[in-house]
The first five atom37 places (N, CA, C, CB, O) and aatype in JSON, in Angstrom:
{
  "aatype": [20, 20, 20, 20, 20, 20, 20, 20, 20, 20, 20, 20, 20, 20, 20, 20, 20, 20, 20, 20, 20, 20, 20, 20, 20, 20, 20, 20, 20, 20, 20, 20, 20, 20, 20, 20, 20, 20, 20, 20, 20, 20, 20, 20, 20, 20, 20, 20, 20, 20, 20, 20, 20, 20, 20, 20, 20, 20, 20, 20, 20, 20, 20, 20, 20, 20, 20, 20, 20, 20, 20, 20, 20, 20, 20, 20, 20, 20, 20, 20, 20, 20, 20, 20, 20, 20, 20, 20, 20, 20, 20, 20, 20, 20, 20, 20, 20, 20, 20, 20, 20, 20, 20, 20, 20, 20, 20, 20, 20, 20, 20, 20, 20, 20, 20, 20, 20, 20, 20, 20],
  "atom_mask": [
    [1, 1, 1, 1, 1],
    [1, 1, 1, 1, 1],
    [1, 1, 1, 1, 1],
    [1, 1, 1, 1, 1],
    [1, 1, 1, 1, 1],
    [1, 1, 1, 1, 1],
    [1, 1, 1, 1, 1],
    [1, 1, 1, 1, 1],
    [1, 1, 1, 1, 1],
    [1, 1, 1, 1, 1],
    [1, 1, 1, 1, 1],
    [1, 1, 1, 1, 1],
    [1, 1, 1, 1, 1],
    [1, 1, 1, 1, 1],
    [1, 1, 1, 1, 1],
    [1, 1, 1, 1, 1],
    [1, 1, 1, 1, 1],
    [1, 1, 1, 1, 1],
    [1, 1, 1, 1, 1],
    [1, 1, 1, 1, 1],
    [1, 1, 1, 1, 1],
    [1, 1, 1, 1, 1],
    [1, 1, 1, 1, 1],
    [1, 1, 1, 1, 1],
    [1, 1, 1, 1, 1],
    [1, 1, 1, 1, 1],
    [1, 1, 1, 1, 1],
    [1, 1, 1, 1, 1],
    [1, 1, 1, 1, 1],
    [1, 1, 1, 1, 1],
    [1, 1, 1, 1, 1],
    [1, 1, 1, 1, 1],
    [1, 1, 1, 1, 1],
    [1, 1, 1, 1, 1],
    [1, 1, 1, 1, 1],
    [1, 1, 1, 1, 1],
    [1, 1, 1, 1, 1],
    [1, 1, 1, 1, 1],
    [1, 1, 1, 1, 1],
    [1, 1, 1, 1, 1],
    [1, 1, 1, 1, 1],
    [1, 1, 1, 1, 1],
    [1, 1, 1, 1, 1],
    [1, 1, 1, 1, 1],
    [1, 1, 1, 1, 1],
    [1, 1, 1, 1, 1],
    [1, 1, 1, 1, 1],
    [1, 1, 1, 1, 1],
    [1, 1, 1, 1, 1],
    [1, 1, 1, 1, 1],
    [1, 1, 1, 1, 1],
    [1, 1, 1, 1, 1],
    [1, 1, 1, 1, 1],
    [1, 1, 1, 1, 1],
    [1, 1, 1, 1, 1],
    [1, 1, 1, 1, 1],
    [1, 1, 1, 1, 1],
    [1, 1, 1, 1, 1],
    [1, 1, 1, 1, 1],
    [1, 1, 1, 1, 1],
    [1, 1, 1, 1, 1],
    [1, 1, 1, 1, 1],
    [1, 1, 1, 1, 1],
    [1, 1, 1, 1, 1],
    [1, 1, 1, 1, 1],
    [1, 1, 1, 1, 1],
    [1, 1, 1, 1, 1],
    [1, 1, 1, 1, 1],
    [1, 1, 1, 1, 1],
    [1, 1, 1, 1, 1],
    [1, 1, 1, 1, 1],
    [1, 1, 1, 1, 1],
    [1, 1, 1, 1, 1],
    [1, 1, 1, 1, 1],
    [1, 1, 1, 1, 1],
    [1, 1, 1, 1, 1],
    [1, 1, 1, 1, 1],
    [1, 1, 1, 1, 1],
    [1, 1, 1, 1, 1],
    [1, 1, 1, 1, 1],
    [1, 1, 1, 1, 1],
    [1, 1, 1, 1, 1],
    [1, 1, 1, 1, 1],
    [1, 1, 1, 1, 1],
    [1, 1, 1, 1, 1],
    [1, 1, 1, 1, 1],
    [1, 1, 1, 1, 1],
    [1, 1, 1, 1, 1],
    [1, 1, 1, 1, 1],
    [1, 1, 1, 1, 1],
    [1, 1, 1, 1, 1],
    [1, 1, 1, 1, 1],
    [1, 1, 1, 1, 1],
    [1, 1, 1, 1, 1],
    [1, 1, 1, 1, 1],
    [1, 1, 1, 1, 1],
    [1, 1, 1, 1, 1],
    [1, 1, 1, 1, 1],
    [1, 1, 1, 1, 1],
    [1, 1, 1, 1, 1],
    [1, 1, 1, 1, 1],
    [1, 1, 1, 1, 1],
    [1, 1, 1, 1, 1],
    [1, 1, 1, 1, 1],
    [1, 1, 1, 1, 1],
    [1, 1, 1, 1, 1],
    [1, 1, 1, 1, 1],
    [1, 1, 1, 1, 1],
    [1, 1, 1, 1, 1],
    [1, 1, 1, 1, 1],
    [1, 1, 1, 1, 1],
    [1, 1, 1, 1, 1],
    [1, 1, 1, 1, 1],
    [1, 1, 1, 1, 1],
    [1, 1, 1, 1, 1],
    [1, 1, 1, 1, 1],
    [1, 1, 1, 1, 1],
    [1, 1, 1, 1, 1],
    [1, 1, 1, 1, 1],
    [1, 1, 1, 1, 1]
  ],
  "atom_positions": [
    [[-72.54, 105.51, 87.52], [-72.49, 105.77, 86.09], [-71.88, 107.16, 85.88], [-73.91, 105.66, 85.44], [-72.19, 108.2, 86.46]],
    [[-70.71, 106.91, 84.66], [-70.45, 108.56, 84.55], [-71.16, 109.71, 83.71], [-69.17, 108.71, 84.08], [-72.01, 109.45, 82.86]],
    [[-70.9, 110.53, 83.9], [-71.68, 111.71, 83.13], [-71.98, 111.59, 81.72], [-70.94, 112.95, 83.21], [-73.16, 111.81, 81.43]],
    [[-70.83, 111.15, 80.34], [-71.28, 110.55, 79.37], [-72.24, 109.53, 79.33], [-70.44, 110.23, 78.9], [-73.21, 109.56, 78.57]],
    [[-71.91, 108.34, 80.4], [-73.02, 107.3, 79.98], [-74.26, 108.1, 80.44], [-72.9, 105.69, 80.76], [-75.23, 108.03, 79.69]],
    [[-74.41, 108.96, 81.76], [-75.86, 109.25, 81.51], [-76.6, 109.85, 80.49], [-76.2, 109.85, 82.3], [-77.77, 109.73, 80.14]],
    [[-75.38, 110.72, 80.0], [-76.3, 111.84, 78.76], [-76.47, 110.86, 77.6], [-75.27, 113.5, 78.06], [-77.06, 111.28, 76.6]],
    [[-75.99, 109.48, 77.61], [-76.27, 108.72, 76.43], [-76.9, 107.67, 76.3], [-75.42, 108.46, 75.93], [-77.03, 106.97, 75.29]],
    [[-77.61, 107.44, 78.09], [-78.07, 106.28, 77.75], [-79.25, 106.25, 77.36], [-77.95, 105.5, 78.56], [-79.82, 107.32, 77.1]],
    [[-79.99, 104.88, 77.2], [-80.99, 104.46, 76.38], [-82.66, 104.72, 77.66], [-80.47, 102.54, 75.77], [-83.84, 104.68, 77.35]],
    [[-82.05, 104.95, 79.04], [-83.15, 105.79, 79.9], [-83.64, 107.1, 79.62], [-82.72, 105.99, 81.14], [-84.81, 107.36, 79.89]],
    [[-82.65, 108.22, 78.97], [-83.19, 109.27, 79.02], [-82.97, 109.85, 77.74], [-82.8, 109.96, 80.06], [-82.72, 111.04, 77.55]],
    [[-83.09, 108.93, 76.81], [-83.21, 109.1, 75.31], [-84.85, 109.74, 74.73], [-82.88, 107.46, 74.65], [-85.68, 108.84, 74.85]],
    [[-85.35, 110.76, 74.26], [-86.33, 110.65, 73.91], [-86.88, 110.2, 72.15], [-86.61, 111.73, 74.43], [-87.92, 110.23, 71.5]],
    [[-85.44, 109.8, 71.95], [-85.61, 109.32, 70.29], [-86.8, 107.79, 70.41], [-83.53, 108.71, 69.46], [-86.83, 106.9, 71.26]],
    [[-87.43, 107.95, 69.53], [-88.38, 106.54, 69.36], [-88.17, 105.45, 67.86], [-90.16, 107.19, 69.29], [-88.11, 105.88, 66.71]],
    [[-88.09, 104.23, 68.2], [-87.69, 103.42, 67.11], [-88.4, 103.66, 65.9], [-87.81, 102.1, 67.42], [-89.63, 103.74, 65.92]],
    [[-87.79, 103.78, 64.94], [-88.95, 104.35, 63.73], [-88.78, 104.82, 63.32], [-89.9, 104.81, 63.63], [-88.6, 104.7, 62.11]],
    [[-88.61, 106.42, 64.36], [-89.3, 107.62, 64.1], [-88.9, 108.46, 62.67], [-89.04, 108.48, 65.33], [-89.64, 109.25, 62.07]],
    [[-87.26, 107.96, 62.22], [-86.8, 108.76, 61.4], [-87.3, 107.82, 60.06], [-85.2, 109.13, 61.69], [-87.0, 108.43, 59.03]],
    [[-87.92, 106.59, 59.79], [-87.97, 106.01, 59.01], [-89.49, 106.24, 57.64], [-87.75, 104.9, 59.83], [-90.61, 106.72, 57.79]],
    [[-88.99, 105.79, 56.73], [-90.18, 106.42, 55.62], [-90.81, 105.11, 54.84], [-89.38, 107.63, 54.26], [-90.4, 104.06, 54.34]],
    [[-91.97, 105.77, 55.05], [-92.92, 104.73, 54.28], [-93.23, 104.89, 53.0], [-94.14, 104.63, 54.81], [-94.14, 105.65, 52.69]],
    [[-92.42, 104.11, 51.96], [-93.13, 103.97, 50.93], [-93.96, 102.46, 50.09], [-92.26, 104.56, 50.23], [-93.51, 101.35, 50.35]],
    [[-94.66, 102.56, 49.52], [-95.18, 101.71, 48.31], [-95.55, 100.21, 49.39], [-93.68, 101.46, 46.75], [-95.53, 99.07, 48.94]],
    [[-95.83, 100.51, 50.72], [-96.0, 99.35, 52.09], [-95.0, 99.23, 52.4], [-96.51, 97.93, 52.01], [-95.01, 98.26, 53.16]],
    [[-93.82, 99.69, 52.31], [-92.68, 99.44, 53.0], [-92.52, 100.33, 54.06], [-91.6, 99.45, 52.21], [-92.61, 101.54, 53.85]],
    [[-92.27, 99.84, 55.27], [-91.4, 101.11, 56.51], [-89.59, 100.55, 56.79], [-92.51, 100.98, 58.69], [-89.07, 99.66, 57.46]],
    [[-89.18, 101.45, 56.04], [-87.93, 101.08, 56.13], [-87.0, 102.43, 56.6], [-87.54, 100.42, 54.74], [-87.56, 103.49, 56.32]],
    [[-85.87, 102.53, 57.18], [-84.53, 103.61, 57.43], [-84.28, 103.64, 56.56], [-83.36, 103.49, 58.18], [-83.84, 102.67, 55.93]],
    [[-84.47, 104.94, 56.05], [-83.83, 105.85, 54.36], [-82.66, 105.54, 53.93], [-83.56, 107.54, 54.37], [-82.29, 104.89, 52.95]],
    [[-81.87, 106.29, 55.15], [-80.43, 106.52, 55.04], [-79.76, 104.99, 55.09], [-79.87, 107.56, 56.33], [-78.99, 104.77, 54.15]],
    [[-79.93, 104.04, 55.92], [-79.34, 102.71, 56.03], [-80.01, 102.27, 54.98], [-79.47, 101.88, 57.32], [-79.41, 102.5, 53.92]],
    [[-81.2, 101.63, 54.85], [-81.06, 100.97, 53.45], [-80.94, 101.61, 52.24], [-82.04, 100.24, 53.21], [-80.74, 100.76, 51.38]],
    [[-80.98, 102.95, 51.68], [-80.3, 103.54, 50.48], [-78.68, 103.56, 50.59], [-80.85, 105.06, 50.29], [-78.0, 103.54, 49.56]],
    [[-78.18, 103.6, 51.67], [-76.92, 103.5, 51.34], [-76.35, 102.14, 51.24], [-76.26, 104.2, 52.18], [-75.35, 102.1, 50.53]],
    [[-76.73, 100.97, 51.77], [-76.33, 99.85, 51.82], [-76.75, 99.18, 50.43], [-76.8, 99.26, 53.04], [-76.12, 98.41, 49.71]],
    [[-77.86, 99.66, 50.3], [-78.39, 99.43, 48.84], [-77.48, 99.4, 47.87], [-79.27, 100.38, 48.4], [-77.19, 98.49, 47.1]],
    [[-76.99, 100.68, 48.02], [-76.38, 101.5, 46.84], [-75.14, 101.19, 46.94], [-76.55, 103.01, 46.81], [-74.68, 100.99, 45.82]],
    [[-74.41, 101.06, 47.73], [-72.93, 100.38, 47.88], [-72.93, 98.6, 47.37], [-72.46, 100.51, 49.77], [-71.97, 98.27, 46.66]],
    [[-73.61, 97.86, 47.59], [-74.06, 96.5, 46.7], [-73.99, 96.73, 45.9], [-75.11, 95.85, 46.63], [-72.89, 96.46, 45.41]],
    [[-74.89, 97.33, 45.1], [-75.34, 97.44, 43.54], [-74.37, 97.94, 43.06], [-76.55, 98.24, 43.1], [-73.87, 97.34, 42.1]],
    [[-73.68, 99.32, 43.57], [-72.15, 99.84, 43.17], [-71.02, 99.18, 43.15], [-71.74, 100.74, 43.88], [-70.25, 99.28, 42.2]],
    [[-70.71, 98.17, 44.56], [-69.43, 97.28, 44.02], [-70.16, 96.1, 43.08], [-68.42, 96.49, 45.49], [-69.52, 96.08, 42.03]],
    [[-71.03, 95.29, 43.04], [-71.44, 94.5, 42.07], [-70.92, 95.06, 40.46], [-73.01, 94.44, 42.28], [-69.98, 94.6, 39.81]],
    [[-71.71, 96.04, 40.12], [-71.25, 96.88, 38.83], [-69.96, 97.05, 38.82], [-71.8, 98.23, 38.69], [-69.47, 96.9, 37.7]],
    [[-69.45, 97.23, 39.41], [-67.53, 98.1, 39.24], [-67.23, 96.18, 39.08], [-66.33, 99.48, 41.53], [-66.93, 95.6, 38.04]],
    [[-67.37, 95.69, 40.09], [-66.41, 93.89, 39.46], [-67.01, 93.17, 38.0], [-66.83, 92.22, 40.92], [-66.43, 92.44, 37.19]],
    [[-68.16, 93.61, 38.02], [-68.72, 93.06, 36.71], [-67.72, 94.2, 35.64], [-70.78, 93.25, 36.6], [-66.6, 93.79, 35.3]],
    [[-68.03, 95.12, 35.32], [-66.89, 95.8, 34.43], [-65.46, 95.54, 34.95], [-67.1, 97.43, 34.38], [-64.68, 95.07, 34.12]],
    [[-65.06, 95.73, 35.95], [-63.44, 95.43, 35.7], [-63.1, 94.19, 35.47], [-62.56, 95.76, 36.79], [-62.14, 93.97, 34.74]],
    [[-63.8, 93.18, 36.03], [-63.14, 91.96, 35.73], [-64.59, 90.9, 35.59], [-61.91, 91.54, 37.06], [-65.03, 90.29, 36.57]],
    [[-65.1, 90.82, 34.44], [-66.42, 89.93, 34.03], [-66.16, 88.63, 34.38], [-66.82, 89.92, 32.48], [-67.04, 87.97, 34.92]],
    [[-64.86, 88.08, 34.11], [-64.76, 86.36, 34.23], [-65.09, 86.47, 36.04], [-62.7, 85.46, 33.66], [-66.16, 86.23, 36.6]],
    [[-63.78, 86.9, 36.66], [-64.02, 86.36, 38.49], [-65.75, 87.23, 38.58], [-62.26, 87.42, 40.15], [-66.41, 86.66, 39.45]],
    [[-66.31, 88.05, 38.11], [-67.58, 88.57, 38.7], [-68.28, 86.88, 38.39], [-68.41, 90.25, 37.73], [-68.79, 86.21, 39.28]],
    [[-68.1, 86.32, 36.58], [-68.84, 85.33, 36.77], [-69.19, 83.95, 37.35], [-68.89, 85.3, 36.17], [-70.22, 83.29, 37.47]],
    [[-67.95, 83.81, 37.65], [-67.2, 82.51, 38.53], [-67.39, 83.07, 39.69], [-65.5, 82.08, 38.3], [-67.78, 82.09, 40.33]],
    [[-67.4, 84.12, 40.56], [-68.14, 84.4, 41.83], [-69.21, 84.42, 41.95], [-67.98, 85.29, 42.33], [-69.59, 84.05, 43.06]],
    [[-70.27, 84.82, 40.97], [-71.72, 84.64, 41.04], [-72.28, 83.33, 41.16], [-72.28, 85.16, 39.97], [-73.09, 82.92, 41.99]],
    [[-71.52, 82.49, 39.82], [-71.94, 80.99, 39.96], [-71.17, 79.79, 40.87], [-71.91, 80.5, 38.58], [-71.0, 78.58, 40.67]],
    [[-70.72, 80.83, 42.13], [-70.13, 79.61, 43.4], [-71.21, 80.26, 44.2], [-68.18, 79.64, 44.24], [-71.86, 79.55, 44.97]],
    [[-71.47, 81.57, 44.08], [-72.56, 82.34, 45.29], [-73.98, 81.29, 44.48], [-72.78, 84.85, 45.12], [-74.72, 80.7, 45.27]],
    [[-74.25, 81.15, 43.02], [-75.63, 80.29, 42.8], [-75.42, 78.8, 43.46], [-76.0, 80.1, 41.03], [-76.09, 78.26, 44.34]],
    [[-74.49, 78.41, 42.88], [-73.85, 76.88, 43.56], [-74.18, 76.45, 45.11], [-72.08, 76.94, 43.55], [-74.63, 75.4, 45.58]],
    [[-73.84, 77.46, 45.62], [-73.82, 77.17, 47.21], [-74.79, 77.42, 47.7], [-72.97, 77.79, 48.01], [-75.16, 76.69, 48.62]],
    [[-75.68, 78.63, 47.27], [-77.61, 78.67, 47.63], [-77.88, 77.54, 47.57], [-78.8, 79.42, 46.59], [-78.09, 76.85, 48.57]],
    [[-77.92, 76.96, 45.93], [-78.64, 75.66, 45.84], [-78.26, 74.43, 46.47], [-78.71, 75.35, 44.63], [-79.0, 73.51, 46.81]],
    [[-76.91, 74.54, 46.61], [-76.41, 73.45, 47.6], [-76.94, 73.6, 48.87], [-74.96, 73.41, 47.77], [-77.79, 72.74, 49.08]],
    [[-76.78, 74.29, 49.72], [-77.29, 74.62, 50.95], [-79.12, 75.05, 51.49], [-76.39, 75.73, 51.13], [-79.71, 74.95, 52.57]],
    [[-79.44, 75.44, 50.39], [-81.39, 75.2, 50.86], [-81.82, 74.67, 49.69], [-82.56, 76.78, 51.22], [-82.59, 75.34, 49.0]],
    [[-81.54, 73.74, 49.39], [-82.21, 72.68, 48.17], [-83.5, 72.06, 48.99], [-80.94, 71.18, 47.59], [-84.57, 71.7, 48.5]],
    [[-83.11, 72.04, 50.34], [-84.43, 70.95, 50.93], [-85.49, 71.98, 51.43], [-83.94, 69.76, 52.45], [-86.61, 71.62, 51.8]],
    [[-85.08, 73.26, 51.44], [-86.22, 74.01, 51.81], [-86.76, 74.84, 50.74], [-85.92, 74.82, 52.93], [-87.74, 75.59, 50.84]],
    [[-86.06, 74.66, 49.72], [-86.71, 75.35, 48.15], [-87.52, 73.94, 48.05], [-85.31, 75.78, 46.46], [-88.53, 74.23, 47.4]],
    [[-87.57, 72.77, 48.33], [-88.34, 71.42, 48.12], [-89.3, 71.39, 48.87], [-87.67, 70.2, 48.34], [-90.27, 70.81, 48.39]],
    [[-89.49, 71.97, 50.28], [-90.33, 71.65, 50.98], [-90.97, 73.1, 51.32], [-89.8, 70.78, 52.02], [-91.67, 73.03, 52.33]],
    [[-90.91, 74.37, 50.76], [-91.5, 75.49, 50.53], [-92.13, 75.2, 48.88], [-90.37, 76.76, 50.76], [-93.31, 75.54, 48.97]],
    [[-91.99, 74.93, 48.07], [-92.71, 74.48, 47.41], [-93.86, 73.81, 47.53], [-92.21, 74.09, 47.0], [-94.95, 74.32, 47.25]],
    [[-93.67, 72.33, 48.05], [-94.13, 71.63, 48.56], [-95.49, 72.08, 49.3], [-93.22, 71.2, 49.12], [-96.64, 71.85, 48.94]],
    [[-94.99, 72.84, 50.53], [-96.24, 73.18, 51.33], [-97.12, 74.37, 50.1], [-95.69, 74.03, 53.13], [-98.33, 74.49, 49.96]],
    [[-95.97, 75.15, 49.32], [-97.28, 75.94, 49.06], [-98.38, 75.21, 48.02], [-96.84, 77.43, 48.42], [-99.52, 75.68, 48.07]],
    [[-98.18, 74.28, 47.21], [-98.91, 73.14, 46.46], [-100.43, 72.91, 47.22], [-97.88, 71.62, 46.53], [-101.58, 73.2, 46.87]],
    [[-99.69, 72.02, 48.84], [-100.66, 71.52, 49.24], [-101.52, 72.85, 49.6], [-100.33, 70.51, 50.29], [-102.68, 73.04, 49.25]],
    [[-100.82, 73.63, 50.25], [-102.03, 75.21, 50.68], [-102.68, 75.22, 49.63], [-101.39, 77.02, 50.9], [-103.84, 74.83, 49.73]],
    [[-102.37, 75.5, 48.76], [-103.02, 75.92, 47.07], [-104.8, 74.97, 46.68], [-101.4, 75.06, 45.53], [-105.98, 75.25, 46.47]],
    [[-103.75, 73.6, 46.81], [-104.91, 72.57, 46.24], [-106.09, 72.39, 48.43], [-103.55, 70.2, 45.32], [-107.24, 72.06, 48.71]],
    [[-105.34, 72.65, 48.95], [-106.32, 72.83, 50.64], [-107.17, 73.95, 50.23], [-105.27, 73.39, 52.38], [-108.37, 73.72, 50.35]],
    [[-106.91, 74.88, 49.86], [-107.51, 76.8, 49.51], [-108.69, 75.96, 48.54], [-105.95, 78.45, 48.22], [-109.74, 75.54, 49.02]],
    [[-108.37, 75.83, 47.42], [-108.82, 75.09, 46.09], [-110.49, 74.2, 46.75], [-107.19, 73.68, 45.46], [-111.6, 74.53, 46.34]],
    [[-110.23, 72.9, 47.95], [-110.94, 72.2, 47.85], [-111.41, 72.59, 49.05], [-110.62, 71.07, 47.5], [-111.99, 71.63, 49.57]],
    [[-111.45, 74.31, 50.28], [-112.18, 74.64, 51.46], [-112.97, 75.35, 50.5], [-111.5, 75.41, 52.8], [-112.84, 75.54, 49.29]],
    [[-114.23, 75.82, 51.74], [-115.07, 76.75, 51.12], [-114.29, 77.74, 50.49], [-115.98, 77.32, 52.01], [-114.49, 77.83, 49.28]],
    [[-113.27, 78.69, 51.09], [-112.59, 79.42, 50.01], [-112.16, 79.56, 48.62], [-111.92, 79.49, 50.29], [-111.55, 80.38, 47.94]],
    [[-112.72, 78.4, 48.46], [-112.29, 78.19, 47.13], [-113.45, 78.57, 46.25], [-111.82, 76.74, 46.89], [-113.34, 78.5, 45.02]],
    [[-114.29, 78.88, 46.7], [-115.38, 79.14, 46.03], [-115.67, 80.76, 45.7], [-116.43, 78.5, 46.82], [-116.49, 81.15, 44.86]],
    [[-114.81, 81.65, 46.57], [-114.74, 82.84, 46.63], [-114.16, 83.15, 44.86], [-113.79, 83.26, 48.01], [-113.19, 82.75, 44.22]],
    [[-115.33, 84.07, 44.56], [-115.06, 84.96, 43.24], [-114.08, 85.96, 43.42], [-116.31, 85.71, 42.74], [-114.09, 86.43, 44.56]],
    [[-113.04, 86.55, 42.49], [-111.92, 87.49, 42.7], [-112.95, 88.68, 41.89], [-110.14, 86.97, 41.91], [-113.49, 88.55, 40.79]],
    [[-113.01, 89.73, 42.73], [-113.99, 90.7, 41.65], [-115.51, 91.13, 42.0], [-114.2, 89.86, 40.23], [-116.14, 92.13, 41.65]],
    [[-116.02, 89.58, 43.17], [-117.25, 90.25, 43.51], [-118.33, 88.92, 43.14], [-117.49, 91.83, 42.54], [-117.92, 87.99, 42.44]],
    [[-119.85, 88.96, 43.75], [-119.99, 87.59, 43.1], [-120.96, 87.79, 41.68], [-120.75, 86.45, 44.29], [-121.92, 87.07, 41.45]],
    [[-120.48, 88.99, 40.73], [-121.33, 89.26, 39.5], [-120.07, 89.37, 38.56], [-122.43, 90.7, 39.56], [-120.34, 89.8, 37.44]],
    [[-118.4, 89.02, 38.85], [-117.48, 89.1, 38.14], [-117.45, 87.94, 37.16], [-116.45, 89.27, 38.89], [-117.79, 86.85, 37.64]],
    [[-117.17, 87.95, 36.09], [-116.93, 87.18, 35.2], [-115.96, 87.06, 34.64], [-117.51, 87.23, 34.57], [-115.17, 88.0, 34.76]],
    [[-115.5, 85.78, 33.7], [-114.36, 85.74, 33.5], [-114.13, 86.94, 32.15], [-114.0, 84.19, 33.32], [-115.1, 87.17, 31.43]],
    [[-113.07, 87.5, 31.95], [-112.79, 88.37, 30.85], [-112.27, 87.0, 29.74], [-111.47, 89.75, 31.31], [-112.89, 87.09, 28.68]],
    [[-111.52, 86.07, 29.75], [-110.79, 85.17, 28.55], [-111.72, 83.89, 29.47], [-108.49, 85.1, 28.39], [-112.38, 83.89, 30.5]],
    [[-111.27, 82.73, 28.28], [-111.63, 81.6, 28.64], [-110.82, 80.51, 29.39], [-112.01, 81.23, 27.69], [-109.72, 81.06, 29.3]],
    [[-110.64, 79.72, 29.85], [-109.63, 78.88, 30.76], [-108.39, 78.9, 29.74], [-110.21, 77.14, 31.22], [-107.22, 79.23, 29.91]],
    [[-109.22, 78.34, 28.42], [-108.22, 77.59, 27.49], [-107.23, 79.56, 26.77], [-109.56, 76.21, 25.77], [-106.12, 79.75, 26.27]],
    [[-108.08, 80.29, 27.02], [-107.28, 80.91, 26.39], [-106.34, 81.77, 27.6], [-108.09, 81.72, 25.31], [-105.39, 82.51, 27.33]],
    [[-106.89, 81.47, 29.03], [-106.03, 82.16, 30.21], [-104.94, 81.22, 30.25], [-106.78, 82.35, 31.77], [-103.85, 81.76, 30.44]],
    [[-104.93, 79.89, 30.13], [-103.67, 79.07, 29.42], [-102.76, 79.39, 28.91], [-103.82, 78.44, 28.62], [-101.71, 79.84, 29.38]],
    [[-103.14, 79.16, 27.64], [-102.17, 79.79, 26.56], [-101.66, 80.97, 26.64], [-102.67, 79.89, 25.42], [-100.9, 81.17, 25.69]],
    [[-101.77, 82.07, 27.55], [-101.12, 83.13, 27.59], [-100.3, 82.99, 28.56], [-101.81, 84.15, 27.64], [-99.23, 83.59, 28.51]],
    [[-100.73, 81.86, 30.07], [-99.99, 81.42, 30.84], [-98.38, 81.18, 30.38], [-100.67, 80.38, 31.21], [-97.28, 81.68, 30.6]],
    [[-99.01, 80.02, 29.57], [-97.38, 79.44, 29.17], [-97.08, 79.22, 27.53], [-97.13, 77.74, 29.95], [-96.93, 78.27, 26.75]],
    [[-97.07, 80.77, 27.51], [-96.83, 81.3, 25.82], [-95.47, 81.46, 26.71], [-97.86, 82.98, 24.77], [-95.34, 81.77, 27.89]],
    [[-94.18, 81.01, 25.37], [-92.75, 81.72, 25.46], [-92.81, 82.62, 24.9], [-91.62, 81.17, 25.04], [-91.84, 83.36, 24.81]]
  ]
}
């Protein structure tokens, strides 16, 4: 091995995976890579939407087109499973677990946690 590869390889590195990375709000993510990659998306997105709105919108709705074309069966069957988890959770003992403690009560009533549900 020559003298560059030794001073560079991954044996006598004392950098550790991570180490430079920041935790916020539960996230551990690389600052610098995802703020900049971030920010270059969101930046060319904006610049094609102002310079040219029609191809931004006709590119967005072949990029929606082709999601839905291409995982239609797993937006069906991720659904799907989370239903049955839901109504499985619902009818195990877990389901019996109070959110709050077991002296919590409800603040509204079903009928009125409803209606706020699926108020437009």
């Amino acid at each position: 091995m020559d003298n560059a590869a030794k001073k560079y390889s991954i044996d006598t590195t004392d950098y550790q995976v991570g180490q430079d990375n920041v935790q916020k709000w539960g996230f551990d993510i690389h600052n610098p890579v995802f703020g900049i990659s971030a920010g270059l998306v969101i930046l060319c997105l904006l610049s094609l939407l102002i310079v040219d709105p029609a191809t931004a919108r006709d590119a967005l709705n072949g990029l929606r087109n082709s999601i839905i074309a291409d995982f239609d069966l797993f937006f069906m069957w991720s659904t799907n499973f989370f239903i049955v988890f839901a109504i499985a959770l619902l009818l195990s003992p877990l389901g019996k677990i109070r959110i709050g403690g077991k002296e919590a009560r409800a603040e509204h009533s079903t009928l009125s946690w409803l209606s706020m549900l699926f108020r437009g």
